[in-house]
Biopython code that builds the backbone (N, CA, C, O; Angstrom):
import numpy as np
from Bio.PDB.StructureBuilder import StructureBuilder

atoms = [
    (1, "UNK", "N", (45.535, 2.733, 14.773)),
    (1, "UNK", "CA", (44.584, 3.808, 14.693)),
    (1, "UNK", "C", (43.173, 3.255, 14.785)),
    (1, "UNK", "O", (42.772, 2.267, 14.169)),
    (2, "UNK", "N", (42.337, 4.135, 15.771)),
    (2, "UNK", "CA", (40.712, 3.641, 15.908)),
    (2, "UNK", "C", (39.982, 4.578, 14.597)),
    (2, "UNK", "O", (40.148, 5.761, 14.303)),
    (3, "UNK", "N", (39.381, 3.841, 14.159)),
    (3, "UNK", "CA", (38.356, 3.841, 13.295)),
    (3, "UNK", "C", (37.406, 4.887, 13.770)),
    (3, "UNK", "O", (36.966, 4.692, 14.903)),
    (4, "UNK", "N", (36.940, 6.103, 13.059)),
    (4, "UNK", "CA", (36.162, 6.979, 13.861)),
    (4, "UNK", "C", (34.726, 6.280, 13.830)),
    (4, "UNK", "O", (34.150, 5.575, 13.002)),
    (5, "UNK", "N", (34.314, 6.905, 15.410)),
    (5, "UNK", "CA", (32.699, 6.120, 15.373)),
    (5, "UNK", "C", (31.634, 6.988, 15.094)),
    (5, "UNK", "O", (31.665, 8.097, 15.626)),
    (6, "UNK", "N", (30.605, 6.664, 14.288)),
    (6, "UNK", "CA", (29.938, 7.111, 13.917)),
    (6, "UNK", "C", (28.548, 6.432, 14.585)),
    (6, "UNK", "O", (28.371, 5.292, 15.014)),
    (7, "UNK", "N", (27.539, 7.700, 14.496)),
    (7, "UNK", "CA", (26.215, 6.977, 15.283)),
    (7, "UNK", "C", (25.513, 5.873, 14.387)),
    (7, "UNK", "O", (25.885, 6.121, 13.241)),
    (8, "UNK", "N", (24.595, 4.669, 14.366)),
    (8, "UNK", "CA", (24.339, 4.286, 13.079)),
    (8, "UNK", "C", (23.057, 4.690, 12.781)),
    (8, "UNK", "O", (22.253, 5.042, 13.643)),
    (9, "UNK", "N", (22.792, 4.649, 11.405)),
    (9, "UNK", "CA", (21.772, 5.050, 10.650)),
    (9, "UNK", "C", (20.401, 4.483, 10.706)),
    (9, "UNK", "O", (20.064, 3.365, 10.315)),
    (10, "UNK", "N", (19.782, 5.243, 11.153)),
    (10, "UNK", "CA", (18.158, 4.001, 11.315)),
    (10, "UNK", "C", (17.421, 4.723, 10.105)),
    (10, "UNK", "O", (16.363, 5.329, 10.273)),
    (11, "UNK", "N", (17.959, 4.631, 9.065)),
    (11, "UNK", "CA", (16.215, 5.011, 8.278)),
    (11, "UNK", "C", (14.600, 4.696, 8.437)),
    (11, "UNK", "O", (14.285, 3.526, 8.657)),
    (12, "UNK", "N", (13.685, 5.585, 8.345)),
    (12, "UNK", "CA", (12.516, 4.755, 8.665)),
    (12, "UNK", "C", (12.060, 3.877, 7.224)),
    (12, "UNK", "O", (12.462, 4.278, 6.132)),
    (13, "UNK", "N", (11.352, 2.882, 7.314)),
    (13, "UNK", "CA", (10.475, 2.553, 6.264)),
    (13, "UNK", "C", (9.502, 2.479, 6.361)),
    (13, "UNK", "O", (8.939, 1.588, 6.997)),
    (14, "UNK", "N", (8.737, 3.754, 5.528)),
    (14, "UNK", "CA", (7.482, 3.867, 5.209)),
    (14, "UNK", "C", (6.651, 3.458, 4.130)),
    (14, "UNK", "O", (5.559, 4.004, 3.973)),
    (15, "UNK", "N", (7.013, 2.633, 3.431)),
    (15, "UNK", "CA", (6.476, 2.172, 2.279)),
    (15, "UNK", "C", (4.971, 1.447, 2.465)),
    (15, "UNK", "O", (4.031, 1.340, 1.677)),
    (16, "UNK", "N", (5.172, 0.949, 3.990)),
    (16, "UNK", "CA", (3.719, 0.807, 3.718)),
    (16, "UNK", "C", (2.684, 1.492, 3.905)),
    (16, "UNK", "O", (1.569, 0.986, 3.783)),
    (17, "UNK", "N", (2.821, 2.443, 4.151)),
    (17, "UNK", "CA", (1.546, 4.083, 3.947)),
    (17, "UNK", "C", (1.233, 3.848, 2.072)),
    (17, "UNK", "O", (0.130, 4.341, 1.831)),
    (18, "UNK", "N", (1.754, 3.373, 1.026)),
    (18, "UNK", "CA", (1.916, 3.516, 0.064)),
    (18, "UNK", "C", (0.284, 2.391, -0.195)),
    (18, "UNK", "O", (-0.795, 2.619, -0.741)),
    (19, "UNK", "N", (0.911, 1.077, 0.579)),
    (19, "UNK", "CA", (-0.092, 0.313, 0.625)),
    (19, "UNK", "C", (-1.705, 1.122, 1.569)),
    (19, "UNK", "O", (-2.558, 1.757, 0.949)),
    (20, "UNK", "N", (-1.739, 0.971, 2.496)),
    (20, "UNK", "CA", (-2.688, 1.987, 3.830)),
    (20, "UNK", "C", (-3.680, 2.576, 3.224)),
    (20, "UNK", "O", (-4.850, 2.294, 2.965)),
    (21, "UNK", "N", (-2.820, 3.645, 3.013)),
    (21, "UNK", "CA", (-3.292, 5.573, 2.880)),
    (21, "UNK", "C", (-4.602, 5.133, 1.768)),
    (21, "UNK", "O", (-5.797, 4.934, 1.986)),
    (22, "UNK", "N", (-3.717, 5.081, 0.391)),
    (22, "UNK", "CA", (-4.732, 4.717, -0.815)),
    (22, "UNK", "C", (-6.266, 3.638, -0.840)),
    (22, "UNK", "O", (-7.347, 3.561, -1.423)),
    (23, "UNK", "N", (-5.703, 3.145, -0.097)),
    (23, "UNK", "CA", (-7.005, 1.807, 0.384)),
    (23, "UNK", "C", (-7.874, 2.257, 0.921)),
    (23, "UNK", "O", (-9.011, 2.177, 0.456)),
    (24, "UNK", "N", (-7.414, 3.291, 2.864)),
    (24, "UNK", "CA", (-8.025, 3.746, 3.225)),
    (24, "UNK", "C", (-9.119, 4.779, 2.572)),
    (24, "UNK", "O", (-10.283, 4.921, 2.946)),
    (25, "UNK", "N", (-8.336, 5.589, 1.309)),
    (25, "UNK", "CA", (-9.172, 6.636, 0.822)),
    (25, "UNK", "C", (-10.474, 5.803, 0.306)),
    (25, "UNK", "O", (-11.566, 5.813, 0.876)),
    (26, "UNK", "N", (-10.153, 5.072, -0.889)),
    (26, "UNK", "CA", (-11.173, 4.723, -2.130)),
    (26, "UNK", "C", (-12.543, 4.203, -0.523)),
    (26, "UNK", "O", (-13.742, 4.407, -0.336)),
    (27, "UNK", "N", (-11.319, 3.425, 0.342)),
    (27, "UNK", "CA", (-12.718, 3.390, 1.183)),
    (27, "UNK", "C", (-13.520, 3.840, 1.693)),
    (27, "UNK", "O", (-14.626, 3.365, 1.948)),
    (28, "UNK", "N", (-12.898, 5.313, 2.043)),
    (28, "UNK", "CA", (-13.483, 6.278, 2.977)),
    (28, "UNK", "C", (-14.519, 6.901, 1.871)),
    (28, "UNK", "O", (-15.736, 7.048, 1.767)),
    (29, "UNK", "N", (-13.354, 7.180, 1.111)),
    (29, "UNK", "CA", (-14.697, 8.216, -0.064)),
    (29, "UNK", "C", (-14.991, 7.426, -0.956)),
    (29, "UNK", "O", (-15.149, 8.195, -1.904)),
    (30, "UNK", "N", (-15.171, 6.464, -1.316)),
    (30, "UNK", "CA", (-15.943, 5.513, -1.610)),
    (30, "UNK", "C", (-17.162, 5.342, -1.308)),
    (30, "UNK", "O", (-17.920, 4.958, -2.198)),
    (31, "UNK", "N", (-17.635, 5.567, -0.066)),
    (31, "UNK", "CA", (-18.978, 5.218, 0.755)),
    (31, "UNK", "C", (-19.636, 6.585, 0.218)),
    (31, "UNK", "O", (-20.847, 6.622, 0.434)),
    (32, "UNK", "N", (-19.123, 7.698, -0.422)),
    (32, "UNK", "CA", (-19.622, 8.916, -0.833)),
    (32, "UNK", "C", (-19.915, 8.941, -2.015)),
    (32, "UNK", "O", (-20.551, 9.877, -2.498)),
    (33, "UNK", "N", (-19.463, 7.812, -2.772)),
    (33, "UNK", "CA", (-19.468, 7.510, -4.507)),
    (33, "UNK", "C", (-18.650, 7.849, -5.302)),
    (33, "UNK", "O", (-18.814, 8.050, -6.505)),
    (34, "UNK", "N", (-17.131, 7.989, -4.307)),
    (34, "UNK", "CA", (-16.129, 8.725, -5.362)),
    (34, "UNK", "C", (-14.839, 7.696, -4.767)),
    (34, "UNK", "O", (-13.934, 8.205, -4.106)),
    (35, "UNK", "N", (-14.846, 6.749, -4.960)),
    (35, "UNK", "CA", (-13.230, 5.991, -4.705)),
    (35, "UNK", "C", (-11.832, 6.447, -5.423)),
    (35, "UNK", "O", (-10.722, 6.377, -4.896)),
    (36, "UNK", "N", (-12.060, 6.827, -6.454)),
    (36, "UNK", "CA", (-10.807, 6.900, -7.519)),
    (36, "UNK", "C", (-10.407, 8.155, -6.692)),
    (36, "UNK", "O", (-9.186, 8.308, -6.726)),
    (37, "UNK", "N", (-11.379, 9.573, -5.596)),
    (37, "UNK", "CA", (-10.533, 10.525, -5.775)),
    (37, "UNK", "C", (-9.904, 10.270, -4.268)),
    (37, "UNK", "O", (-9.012, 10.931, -3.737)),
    (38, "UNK", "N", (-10.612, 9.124, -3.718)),
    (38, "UNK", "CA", (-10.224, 8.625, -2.474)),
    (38, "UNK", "C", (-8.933, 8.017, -2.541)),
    (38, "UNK", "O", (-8.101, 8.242, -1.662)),
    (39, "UNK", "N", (-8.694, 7.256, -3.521)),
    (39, "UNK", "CA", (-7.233, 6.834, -3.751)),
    (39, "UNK", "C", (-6.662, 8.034, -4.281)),
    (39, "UNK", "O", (-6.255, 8.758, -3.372)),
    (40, "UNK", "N", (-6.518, 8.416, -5.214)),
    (40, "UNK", "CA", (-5.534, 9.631, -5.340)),
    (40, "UNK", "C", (-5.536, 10.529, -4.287)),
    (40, "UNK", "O", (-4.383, 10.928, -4.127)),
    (41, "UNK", "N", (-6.288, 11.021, -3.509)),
    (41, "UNK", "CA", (-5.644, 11.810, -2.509)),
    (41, "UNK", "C", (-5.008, 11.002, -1.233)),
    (41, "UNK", "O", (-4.029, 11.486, -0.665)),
    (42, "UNK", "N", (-5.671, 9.563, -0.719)),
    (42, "UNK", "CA", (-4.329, 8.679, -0.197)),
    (42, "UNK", "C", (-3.372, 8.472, -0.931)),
    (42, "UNK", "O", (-2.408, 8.093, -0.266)),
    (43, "UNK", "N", (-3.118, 8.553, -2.245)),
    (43, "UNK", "CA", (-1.641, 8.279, -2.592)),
    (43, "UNK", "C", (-0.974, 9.901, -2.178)),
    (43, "UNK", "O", (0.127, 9.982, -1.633)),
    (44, "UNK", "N", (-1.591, 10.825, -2.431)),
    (44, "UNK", "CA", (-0.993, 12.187, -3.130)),
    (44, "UNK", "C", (-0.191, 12.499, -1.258)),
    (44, "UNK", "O", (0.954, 12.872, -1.002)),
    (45, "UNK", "N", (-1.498, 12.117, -0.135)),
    (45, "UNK", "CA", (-1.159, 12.086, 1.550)),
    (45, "UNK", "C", (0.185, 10.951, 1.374)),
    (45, "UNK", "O", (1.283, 11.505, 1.324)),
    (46, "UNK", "N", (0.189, 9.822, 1.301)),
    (46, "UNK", "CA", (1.153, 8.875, 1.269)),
    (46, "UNK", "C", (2.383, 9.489, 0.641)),
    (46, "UNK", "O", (3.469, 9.298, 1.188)),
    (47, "UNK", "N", (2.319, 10.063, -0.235)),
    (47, "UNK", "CA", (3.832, 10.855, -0.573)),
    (47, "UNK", "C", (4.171, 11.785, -0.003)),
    (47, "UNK", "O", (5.380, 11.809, 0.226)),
    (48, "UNK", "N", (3.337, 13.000, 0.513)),
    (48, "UNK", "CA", (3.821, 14.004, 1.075)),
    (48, "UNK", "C", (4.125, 13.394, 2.793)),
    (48, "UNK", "O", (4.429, 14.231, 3.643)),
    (49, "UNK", "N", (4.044, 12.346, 3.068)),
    (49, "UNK", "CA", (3.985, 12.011, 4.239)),
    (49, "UNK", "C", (5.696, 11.326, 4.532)),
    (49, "UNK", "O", (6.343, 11.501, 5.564)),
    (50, "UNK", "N", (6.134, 10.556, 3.344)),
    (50, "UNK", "CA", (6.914, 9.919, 2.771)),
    (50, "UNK", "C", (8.072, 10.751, 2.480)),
    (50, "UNK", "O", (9.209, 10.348, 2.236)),
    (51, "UNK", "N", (7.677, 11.911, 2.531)),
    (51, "UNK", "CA", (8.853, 13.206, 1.563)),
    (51, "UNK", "C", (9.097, 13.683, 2.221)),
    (51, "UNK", "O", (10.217, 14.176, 2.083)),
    (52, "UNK", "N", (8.373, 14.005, 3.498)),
    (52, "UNK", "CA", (8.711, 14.456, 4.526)),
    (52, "UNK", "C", (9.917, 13.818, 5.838)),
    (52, "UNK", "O", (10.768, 14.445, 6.468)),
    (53, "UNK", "N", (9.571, 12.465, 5.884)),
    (53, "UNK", "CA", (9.987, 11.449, 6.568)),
    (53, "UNK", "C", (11.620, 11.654, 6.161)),
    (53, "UNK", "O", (12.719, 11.758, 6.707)),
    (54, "UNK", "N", (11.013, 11.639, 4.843)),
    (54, "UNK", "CA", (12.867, 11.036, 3.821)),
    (54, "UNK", "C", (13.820, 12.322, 4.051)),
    (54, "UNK", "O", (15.033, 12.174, 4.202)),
    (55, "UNK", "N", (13.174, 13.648, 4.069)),
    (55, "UNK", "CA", (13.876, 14.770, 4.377)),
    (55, "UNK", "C", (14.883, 14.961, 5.759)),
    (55, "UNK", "O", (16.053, 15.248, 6.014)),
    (56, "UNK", "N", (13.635, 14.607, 6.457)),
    (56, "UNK", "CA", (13.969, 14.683, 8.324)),
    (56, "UNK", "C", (15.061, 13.526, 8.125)),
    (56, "UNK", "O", (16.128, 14.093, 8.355)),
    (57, "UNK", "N", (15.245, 12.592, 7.907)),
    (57, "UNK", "CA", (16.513, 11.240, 7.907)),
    (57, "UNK", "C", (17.403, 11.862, 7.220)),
    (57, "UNK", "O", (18.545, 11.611, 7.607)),
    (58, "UNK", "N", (17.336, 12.571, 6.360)),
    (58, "UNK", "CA", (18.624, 13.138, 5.569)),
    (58, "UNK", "C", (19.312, 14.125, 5.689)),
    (58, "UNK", "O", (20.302, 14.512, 5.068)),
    (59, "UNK", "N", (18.535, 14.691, 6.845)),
    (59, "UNK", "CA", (19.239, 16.040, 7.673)),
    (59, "UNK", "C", (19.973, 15.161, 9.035)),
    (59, "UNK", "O", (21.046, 15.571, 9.477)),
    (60, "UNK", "N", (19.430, 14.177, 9.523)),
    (60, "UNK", "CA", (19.983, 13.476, 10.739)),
    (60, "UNK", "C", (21.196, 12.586, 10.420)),
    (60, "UNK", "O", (21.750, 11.953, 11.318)),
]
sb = StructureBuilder()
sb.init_structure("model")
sb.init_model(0)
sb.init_chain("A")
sb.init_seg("    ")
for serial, (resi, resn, name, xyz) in enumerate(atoms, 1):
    if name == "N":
        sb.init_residue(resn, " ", resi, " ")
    sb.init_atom(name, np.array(xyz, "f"), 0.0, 1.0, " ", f" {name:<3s}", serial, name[0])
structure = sb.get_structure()
């Protein structure tokens, strides 16, 4: 008996948006005098970006 074939699994890895996103912010809004809300909204983008990703792979 053959073994049924299955397509294989490519998950993406996005973990480094985790690193990116947040850096990018404090930098961006940083230059405005507000880094801390520059990182929290690159982290808060980095997850919804991430949650999304992980959804779409788990329907495929």
């Amino acid at each position: 008996m053959r073994a049924t074939m299955t397509e294989p699994r490519n998950p993406r890895s996005l973990g480094i948006l985790f690193a990116i996103l947040p850096l990018a912010g404090a930098i961006g809004v940083g230059l405005l005098g507000q880094p801390v809300i520059g990182l929290l909204g690159g982290l808060a983008l980095a997850a919804l970006i991430v949650t999304g990703f992980w959804l779409i792979d788990r329907r495929r």
